[in-house]
Structures are given as C-alpha cells and as structure tokens.
C-alpha positions in Angstrom: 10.4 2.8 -25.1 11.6 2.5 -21.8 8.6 4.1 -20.1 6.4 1.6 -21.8 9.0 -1.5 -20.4 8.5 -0.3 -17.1 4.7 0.1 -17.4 4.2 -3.3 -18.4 6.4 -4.6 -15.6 4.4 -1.9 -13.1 1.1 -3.6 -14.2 2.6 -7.5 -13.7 3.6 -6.3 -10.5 0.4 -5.1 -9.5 -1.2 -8.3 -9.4 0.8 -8.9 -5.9 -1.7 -5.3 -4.5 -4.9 -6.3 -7.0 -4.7 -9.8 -4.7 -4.3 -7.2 -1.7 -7.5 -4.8 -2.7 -9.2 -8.3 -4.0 -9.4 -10.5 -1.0 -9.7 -8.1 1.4 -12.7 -7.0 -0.2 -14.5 -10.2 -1.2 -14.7 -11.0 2.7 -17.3 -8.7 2.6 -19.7 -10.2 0.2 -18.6 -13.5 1.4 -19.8 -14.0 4.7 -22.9 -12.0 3.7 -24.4 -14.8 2.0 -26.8 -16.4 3.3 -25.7 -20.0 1.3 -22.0 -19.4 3.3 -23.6 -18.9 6.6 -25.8 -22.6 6.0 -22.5 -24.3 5.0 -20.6 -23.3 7.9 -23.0 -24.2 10.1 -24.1 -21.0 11.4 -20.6 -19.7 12.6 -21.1 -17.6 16.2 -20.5 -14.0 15.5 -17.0 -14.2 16.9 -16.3 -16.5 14.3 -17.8 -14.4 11.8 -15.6 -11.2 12.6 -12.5 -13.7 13.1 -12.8 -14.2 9.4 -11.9 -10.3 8.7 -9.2 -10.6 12.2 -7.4 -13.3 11.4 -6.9 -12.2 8.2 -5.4 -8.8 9.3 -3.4 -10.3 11.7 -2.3 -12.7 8.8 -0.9 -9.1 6.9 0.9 -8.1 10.3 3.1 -11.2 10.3 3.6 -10.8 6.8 5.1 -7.4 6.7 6.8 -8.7 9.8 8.0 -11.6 7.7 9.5 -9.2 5.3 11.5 -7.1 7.5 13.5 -10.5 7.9 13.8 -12.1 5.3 13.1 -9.5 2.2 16.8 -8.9 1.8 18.2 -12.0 2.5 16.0 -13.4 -0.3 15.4 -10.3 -2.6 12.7 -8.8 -3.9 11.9 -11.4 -7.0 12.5 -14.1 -4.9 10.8 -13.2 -2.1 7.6 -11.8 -4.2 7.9 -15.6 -5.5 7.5 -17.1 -2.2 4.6 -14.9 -1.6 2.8 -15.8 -4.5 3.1 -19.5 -3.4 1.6 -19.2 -0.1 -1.4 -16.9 -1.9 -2.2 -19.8 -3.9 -2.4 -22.4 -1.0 -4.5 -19.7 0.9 -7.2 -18.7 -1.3 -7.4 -22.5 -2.6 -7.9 -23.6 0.9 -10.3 -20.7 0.9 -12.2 -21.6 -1.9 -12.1 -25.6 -0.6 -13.1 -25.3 2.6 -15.9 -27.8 4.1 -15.8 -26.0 7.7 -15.0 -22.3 9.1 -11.8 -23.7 10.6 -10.3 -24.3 7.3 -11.8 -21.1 6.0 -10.5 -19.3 8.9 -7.4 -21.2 8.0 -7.2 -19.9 4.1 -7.5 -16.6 5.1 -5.3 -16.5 7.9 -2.2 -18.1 5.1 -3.5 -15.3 2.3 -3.4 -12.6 4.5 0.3 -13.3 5.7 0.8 -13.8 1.5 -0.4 -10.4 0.9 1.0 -8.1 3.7 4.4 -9.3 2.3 3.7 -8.4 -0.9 1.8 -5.2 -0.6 4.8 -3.9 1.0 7.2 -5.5 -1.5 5.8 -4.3 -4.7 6.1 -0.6 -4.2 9.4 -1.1 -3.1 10.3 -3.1 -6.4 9.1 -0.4 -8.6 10.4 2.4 -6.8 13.8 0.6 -7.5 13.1 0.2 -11.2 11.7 3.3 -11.8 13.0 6.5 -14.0 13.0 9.0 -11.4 10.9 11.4 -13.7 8.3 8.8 -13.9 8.4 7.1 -10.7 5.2 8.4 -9.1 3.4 6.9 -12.3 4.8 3.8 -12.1 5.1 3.1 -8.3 1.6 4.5 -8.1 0.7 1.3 -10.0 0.6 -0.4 -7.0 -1.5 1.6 -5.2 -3.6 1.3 -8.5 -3.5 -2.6 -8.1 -5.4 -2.2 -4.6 -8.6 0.4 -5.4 -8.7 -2.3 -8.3 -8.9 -5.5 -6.3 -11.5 -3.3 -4.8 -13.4 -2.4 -7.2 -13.3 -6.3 -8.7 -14.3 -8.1 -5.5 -17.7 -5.1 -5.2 -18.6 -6.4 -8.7 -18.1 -9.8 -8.4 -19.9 -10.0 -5.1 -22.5 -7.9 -6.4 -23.3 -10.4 -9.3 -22.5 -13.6 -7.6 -25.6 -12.1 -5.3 -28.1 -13.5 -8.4 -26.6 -16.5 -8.5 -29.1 -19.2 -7.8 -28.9 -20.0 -3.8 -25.8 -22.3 -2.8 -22.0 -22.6 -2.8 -21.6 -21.0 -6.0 -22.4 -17.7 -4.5 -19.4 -17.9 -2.4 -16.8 -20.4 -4.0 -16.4 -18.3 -7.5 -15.6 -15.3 -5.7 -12.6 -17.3 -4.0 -12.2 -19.1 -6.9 -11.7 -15.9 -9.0 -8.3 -15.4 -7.2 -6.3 -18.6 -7.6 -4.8 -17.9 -11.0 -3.3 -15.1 -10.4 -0.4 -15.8 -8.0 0.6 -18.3 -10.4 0.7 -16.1 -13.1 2.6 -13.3 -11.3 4.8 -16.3 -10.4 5.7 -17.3 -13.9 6.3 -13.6 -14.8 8.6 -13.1 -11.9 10.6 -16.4 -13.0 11.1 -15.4 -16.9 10.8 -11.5 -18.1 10.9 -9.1 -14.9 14.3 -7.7 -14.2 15.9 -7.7 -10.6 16.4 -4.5 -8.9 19.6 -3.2 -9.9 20.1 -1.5 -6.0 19.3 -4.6 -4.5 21.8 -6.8 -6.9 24.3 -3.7 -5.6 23.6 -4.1 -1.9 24.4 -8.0 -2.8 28.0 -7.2 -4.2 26.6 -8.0 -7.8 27.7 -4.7 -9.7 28.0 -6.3 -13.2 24.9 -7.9 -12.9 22.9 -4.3 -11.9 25.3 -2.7 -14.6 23.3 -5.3 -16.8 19.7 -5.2 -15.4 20.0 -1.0 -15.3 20.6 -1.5 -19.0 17.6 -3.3 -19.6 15.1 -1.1 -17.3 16.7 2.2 -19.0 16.8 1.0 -22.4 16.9 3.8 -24.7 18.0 6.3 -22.6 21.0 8.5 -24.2 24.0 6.1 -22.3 26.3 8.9 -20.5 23.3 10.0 -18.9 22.3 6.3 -17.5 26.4 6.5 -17.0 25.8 8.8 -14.6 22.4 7.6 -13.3 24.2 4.3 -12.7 27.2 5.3 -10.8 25.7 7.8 -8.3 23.3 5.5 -7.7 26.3 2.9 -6.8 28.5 5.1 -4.9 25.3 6.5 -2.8 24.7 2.4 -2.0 28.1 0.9 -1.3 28.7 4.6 1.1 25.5 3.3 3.0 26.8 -0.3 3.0 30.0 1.3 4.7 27.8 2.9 7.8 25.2 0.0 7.7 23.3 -0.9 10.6 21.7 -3.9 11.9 20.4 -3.1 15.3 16.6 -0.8 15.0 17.8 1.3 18.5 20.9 2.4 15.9 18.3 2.8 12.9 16.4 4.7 14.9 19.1 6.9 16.4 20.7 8.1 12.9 17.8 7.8 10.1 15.2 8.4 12.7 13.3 11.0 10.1 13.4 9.0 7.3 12.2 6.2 9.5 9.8 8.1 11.3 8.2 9.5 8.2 7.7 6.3 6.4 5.9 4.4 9.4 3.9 7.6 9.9 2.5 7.3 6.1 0.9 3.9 6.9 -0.4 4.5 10.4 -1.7 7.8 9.0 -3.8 6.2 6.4 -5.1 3.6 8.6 -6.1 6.3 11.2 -8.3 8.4 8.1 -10.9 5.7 8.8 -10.6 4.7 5.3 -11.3 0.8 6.3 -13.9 1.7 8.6 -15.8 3.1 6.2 -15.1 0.6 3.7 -16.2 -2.4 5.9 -19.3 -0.7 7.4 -20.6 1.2 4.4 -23.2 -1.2 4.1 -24.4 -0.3 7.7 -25.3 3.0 6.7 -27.1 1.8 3.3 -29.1 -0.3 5.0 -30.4 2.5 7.7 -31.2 4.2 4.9 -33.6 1.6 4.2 -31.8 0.4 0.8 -32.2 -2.9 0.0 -30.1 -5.9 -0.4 -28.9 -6.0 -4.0 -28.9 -2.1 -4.0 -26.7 -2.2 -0.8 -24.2 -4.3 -2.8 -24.4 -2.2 -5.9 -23.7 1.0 -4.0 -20.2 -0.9 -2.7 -19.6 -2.1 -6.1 -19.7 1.9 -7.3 -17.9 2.8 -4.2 -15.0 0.3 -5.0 -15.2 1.5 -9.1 -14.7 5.4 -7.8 -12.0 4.2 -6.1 -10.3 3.0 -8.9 -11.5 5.8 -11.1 -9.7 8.6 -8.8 -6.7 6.6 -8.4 -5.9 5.9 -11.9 -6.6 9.8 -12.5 -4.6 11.5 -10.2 -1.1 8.5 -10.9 -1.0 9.5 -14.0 -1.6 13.7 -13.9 -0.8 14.5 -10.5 2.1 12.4 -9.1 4.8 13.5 -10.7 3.7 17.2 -12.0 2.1 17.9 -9.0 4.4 15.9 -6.1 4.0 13.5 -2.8 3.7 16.2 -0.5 1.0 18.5 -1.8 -1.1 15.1 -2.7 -0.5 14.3 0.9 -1.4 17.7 2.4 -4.4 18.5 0.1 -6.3 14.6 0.9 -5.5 14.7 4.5 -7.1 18.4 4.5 -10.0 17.4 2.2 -10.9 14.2 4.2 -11.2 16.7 7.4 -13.7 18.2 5.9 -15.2 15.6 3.9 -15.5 13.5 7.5 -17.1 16.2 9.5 -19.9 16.8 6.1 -20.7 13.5 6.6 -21.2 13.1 10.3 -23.4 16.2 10.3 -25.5 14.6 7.2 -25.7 11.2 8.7 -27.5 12.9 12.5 -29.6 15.1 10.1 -30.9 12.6 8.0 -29.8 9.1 9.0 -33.0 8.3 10.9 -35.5 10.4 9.2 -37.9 10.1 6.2 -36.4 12.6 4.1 -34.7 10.9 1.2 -33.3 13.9 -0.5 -31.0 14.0 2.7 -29.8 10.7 2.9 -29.2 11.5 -0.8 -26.6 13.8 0.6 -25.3 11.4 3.7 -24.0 8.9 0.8 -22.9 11.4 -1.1 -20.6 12.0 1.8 -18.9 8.6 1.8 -18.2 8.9 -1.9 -16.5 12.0 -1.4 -14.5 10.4 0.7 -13.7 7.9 -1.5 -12.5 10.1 -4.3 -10.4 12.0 -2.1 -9.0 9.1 0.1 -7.9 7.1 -3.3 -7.3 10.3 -5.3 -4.9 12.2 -3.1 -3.7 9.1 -0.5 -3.9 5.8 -1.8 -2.2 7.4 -5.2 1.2 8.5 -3.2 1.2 6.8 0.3 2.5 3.0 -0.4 5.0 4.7 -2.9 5.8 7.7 -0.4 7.1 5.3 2.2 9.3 3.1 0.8 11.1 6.2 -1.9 12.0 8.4 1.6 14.1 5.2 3.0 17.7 4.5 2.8 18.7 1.1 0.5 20.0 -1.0 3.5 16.9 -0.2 5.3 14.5 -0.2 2.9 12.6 -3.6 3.1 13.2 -3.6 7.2 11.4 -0.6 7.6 9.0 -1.2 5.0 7.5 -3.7 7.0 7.5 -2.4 10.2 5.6 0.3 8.3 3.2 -2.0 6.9 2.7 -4.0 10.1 1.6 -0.5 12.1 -0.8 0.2 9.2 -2.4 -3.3 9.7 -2.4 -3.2 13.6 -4.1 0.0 13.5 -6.2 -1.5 11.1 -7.4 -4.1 13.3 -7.9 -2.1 16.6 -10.3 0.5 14.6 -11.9 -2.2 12.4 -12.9 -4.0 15.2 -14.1 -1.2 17.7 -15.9 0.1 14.2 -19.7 -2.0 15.3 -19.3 -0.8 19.1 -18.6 2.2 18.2 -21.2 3.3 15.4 -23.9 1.8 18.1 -23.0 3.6 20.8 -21.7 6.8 19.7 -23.1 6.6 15.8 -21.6 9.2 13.4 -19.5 10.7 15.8 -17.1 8.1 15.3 -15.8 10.4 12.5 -14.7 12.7 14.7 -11.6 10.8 15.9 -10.1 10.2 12.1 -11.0 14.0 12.3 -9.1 14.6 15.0 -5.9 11.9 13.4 -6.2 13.5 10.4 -5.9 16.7 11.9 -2.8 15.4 13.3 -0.9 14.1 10.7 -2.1 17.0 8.9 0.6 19.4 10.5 3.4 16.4 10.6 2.9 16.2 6.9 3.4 20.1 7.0 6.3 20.0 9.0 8.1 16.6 8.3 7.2 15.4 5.0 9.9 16.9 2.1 9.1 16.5 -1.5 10.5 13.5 -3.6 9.2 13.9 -6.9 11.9 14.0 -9.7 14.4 12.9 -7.3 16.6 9.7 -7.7 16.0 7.2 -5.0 19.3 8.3 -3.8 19.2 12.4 -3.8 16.4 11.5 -1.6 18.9 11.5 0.5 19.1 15.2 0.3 16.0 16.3 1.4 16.6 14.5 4.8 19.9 16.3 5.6 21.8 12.9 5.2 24.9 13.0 2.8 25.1 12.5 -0.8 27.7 11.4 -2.8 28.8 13.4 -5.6 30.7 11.7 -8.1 31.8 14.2 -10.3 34.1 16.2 -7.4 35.6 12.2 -6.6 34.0 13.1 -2.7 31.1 13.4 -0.5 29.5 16.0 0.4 27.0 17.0 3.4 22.9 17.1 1.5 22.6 19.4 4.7 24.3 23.1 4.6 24.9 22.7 8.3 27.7 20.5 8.5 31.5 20.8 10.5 34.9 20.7 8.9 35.8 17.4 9.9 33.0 15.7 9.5 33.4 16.9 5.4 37.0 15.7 5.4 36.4 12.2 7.1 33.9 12.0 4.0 37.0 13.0 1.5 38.8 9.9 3.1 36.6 7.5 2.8 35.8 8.3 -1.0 39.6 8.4 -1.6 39.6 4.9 0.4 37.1 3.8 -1.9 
C-alpha cells in the first residue's frame, strides 16, 4: 500500500519536471511557425535565439534561487512558489502581443522551472522507501522525456492548424493549468519531507508525516528507519556548515560528484541534438510536417526508454552501472553517427541517411534510458541533508550554463565543422566516463543516510548508543570524540 502512496505523490510531483521537459520543448515548434514570426513582426535572429537564451538563463537563476531560499522555505513551500511564478510565465507567454513580452514569459517560466526541476527529485528522494527509491525519484526524470514527448506532438499537430495565432497560443496555452493544479495538490494531500521537518527542529511532526509515507510497513522496522534517519540528521546539524569554501573542504566528494552528474549530462550533447535535430532532417531533404513528426517520435522514444529502464533497471540494476553503461554507449553511439552523417549527409543515397537518423535515435534511447533515468535522482541521494538543496542548485545551475554555452555555439559549429561537433561530447563523455569509474559509489538500496557510507563520512549507529567511522581508516580519537558527542546527545 505504501508503494502505491508514494507513486501517486511521485506522479503529482512530476508535473513540476513535465513543465520542465514541456516548455523547453515547445520553443522549438513555436518560433518555427511561420503565423509567430508575422505576429512578432519578424523578430531579428538575435531575438529569435534569445527566446531559447533567456530562457536558460531563466533556469540558472532559478536553481541559484534555490540554493538560497529552498531550506529557509522548504520543499512544499518553495515548490508552491514555483508553481506561482510558472503560471504568470507561461500566461504572459501565451498573451503576448510583442516579442518583448514573450521574451519576458519565458524569461519568468524558465526561473519557475530551474527551481523546480532541482526541487522535485530532491522531494522524493526524501519520501522515498529506500528499496524503491530509484522507481520513484526516477519519476522525475520520467516527468521531463514526457514534457518532451507532449510538446513534439502538440507542435506537430498544432502544425495543421489553419494559419494564425492558434498555431502558437494552444501550445502555450496547454501549460497554464498545470502549475495550478500541482499547487492545489501541494496545499491539501502531499506530505512534507520528514528530514526536512527534522533539520527544522520539528521531530513530532516528521514522526507523523514518516507514518503517513510508510504506512503499512511492520512499525519496529519504520522504528528503526525513523530514528537512524534522525540521529544521522541532528549529528550533521551538529557539524553544519554555512560557508561553500568549508562545504567544499569536508564533503568535497559528495559535492564534487553531484555537480559533476549535471554538467556531465549537459556535456553528452543531449540538448544539442535535441534542439538541432531538425537541421539534420531537413538536409536530408525531409519535409516540413515530416521534420516535425520525426521530433515528435524522437521525444515519444524518449519517454518510452525512460519509463522502461525506472521501473526494471534502477533499483535491481543500480545508479552506477546505469551511469557507466549510457555514458559508454553514447561514445559509441556519437562517433556511429558522425561517421553516418559525412557518409551520407550530402549524398543521394537514402538507405544511408536511413542509417544517419537512426543514429540520433539511438542516442535517444540510450541518453534517456541509462542517464536521464538515474542522473537528476543520482545527485541530490549522494548529498548530505544540510547541504542538500544548496548544492542541488549549484548543480543544476552548472547543468544549465553549460547548457547554454554549447546550445548556442551548436549553429556555428554544425556550419563550420559539421558532424564533427560530436566529437567533443565524445571526448566529455570520455571523460566523465572514467570519473564515474573512479568516483561514483553505488546508492541503490541505501537509506538517504547510509549514503553516508559509501563516501567515507560517518554514520551513526543507533543500536551501539555511538558513532561510528562509515570509513575503516579512521584514528582512536577521532572514534571517541564521536562516543562523546552521542553520549552528549
């Protein structure tokens, strides 16, 4: 009974990433249309790609947003906020008379959505049973290849749609709702997290809200659940930092790792290849409406391999093989399709540009099959309570700074050096390819706080009354200034 609890909570929550996946992808289709381009007066090309920009840069200050205020507000009432300023951003959006108020929408959305895309993982990693954790956090990674997906297919059929402002408004339009029903879901059924209700000197209450999250499960073993997880917090409250030169200096692993997870997805190319898919179709000589139905299968694959591999894969298989296998699979996924895109891009032979797009779908599978499926959860599961939501941004703000640089240097690029573009998320991936190997311990099955563990910091064992060093290499003092403190306590 419980699974199914949090499951329905995962999926509420997901609308904060579908919004994410969603209006990030309806850009696309957006500006394409030839009724937009009329109504905004024939916007300099600047202007056009300042519609993706400010919109990224929008998700930078976001995250940003939430490494400051996060905690102080918690995460209902901070995913609450968010879902306010989505509302006013995609209405503006869907409203607008000129691009400045477009430009304006999207700008107020984007900040909306790189808080909560950072935020929601977070939230259910906190909720979650730790045997079913990469299921349910992977939700949210589930909520963005389905945003995706929606936005391909909506742009795709809003493409028939008889020349004017309906092609574009509905799209926009689609999205409104939804913040305000996430809103009204956060304000009556979903349950705080118990941690954060911990961190906030709120123990009865989290005693309360654990019940709720882990009803049915056999009570001495949420007992015990419950109180390691509350003696691992208030022994991190004890040592709790503010400054990041002091976060960096004693959890610099955990903190390393989980910024490297979003800059490493970011550096894959995925977005690249998202944004400038249609490029490639339409060298290919594909037309229009074809062009837009090959994204709309693109986005649905996406969503396909997702789904797949959070339910089978996350939790029997683990974070870090997921990790390893996509980042080794888009290697060679990247370098198929370069080859296939100088053999065939600019010839007659349609058998192999057959093969050139089957390259970007390949890359689809594996990019939202192995990364997307592990990656958002990944970084915020390896982080210490008290630093969780801090670092969680910063995380979040690399990946969308990265974002923008390679997104933006993606037209120049593709003209001048064409397919061997691919070769530098070869080379990234390469990269973060032996840091994974190296850096990246396994979290599945693992409480949010024997996590701990697997990062050498120390865990608190309850049942000897004192805490213990996760790492075997620890001195004798250092063990017995532990026993004090626990006494103390």
């Amino acid at each position: 009974m419980a699974i199914w609890y949090a499951l329905g909570i995962a999926f509420f929550a997901a609308i904060g990433t579908f919004l994410f996946g969603f209006d990030t992808g309806i850009a696309t289709t957006t500006i394409a249309h030839q009724s937009w381009i009329d109504y905004m007066e024939h916007p300099s090309n600047g202007l056009t790609g300042a519609v993706v920009a400010v919109y990224i840069a929008g998700e930078a200050v976001g995250a940003l947003v939430q490494t400051f205020v996060g905690d102080r507000l918690g995460r209902i009432r901070f995913m609450q906020m968010m879902c306010v300023i989505v509302t006013i951003g995609t209405t503006i959006q869907t409203a607008s008379v000129n691009i400045g108020m477009f430009l304006a929408g999207r700008a107020l959305a984007g900040l909306a959505v790189g808080g909560m895309v950072g935020t929601v993982p977070i939230y259910l990693s906190e909720i979650s049973d730790p045997r079913y954790r990469g299921l349910i956090g992977g939700i949210s990674g589930c909520g963005i290849s389905f945003g995706t997906m929606m936005s391909n297919w909506v742009g795709f059929a809003c493409s028939y749609a008889p020349y004017g402002a309906v092609q574009w408004r509905l799209p926009l339009a689609i999205q409104i709702p939804w913040g305000i029903i996430m809103f009204i879901g956060l304000a009556t059924f979903m349950p705080n997290s118990p941690r954060q209700l911990i961190r906030v000197g709120k123990p009865d209450l989290a005693r309360n809200e654990f019940a709720r999250i882990r009803r049915g499960m056999v009570l001495h073993e949420m007992e015990e659940e419950f109180g390691l997880m509350k003696a691992q917090i208030e022994y991190e409250m004890e040592r709790e930092i503010t400054s990041y030169r002091a976060i960096f200096k004693l959890f610099r692993h955990r903190v390393l790792v989980s910024i490297a997870v979003q800059t490493m997805t970011s550096l894959t190319g995925v977005n690249v290849i998202q944004y400038y898919q249609t490029i490639l179709y339409k060298s290919l000589g594909i037309g229009s409406h074809t062009i837009l139905a090959l994204a709309a299968v693109y986005g649905t694959f996406a969503f396909l391999s997702n789904s797949i591999t959070t339910k089978y894969l996350t939790d029997q298989w683990g974070r870090r093989k997921m990790i390893l296998t996509g980042l080794a699979g888009i290697v060679l996924i990247e370098i198929y399709a370069a080859v296939m895109q100088r053999c065939f891009q600019n010839t007659d032979n349609r058998v192999g540009k057959g093969f050139a797009i089957l390259g970007i779908y390949l890359f689809v599978v594996c990019y939202y099959g192995m990364l997307n499926s592990t990656t958002w959860l990944y970084g915020a599961e390896v982080l210490p309570m008290a630093l969780r939501s801090k670092v969680m941004g910063l995380a979040a703000s690399s990946h969308f700074i990265v974002n923008v640089a390679i997104t933006e240097a993606g037209p120049s690029a593709f003209a001048k050096i064409r397919e061997n573009y691919y070769y530098v998320f070869v080379g990234c991936s390469l990269f973060f390819l032996v840091i994974a190997y190296f850096y990246f311990p396994e979290t599945k099955q693992k409480t949010l706080e024997e996590v701990a563990a697997a990062f050498g910091d120390q865990l608190v064992d309850t049942d000897a009354n004192f805490k213990r060093a996760a790492s075997v290499v620890g001195d004798t003092q250092h063990v017995e200034e532990s026993v004090e403190v626990t006494k103390a306590v």
